[in-house]
C-alpha positions in Angstrom: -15.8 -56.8 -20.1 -12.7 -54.8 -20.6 -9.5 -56.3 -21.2 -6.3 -54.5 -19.2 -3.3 -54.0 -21.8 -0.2 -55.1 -21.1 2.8 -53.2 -20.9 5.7 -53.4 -23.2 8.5 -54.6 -22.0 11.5 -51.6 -22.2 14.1 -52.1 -24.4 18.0 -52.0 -22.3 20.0 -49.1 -23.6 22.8 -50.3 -21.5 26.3 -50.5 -23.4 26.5 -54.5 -23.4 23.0 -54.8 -25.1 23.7 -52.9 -27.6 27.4 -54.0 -28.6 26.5 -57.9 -27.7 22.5 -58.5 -28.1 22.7 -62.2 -27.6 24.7 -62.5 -24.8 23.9 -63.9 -21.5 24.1 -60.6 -19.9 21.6 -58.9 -22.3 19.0 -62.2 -22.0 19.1 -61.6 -18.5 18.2 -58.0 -19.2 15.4 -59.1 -21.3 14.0 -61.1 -18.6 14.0 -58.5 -16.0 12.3 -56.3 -18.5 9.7 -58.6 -19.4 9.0 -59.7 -15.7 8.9 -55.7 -14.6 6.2 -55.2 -17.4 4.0 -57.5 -15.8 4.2 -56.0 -12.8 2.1 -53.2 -11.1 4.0 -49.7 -10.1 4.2 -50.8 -6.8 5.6 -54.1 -7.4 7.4 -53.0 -10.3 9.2 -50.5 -8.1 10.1 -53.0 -5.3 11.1 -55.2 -7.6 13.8 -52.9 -8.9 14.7 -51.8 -5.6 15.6 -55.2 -4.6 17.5 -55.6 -7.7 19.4 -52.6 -6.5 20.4 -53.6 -3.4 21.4 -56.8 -4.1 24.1 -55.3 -6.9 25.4 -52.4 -4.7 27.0 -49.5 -5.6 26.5 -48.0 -9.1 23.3 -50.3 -9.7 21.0 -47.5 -9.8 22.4 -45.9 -13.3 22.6 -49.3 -14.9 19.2 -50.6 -13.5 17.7 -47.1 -14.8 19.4 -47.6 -18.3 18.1 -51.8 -18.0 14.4 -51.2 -16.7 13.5 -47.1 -18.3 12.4 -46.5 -14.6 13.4 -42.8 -13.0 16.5 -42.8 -10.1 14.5 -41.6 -7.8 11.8 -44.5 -8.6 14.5 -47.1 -8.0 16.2 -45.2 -4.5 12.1 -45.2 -3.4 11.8 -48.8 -4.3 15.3 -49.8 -2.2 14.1 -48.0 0.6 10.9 -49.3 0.5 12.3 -52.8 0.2 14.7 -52.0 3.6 11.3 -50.8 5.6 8.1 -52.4 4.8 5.8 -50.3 6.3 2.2 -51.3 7.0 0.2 -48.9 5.1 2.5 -49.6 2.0 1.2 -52.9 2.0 -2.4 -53.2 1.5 -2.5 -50.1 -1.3 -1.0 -49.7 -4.5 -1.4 -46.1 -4.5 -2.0 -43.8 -1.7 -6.0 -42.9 -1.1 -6.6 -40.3 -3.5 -4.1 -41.4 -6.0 -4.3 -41.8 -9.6 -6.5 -40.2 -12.3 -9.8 -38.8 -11.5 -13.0 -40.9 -13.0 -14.1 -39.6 -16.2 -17.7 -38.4 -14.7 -16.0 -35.8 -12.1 -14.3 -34.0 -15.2 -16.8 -33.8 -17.3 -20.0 -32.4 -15.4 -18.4 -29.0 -16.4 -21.5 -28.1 -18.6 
């Protein structure tokens, strides 16, 4: 049986982090990161959303420099947090998604 990998958790490249690595502020960075890595995409992106709107305005830029994650992952994750839809739910990815299965590429020959 295979074993899934964990992800590393992303190191914060926000200004506090790197001038004060001990303080609260950066341990509370740490622990986002380390709770985001266990998370899957969808969650992960959720997650961050919340985070977002919860510290208003200019919380996308800092959240991107805290978690590594893309703007536009973050604004989707907000929004996605705002409306829950129904077919969001059930599916981490949307049918179709993802990488193709290693059969489908290779019966080339």
């Amino acid at each position: 049986m295979e074993r899934k990998q964990r992800a590393e958790a992303h190191s914060c490249i926000c200004e506090t982090c790197q001038r004060r690595p001990h303080s609260a502020i950066a341990k509370e960075h740490r622990a986002i990161n380390r709770l985001a890595a266990r998370l899957d995409e969808k969650h992960r992106r959720r997650f961050v959303g919340l985070l977002a709107l919860q510290w208003g305005y200019s919380s996308i830029q800092l959240l991107h420099e805290i978690t590594g994650l893309s703007r536009v992952t973050i604004r989707r994750g907000r929004a996605e947090v705002q409306r829950l839809d129904r077919k969001t739910i059930k599916r981490v990815r949307v049918p179709g998604g993802g990488r193709k299965a290693v059969e489908k590429k290779s019966l080339r020959s």
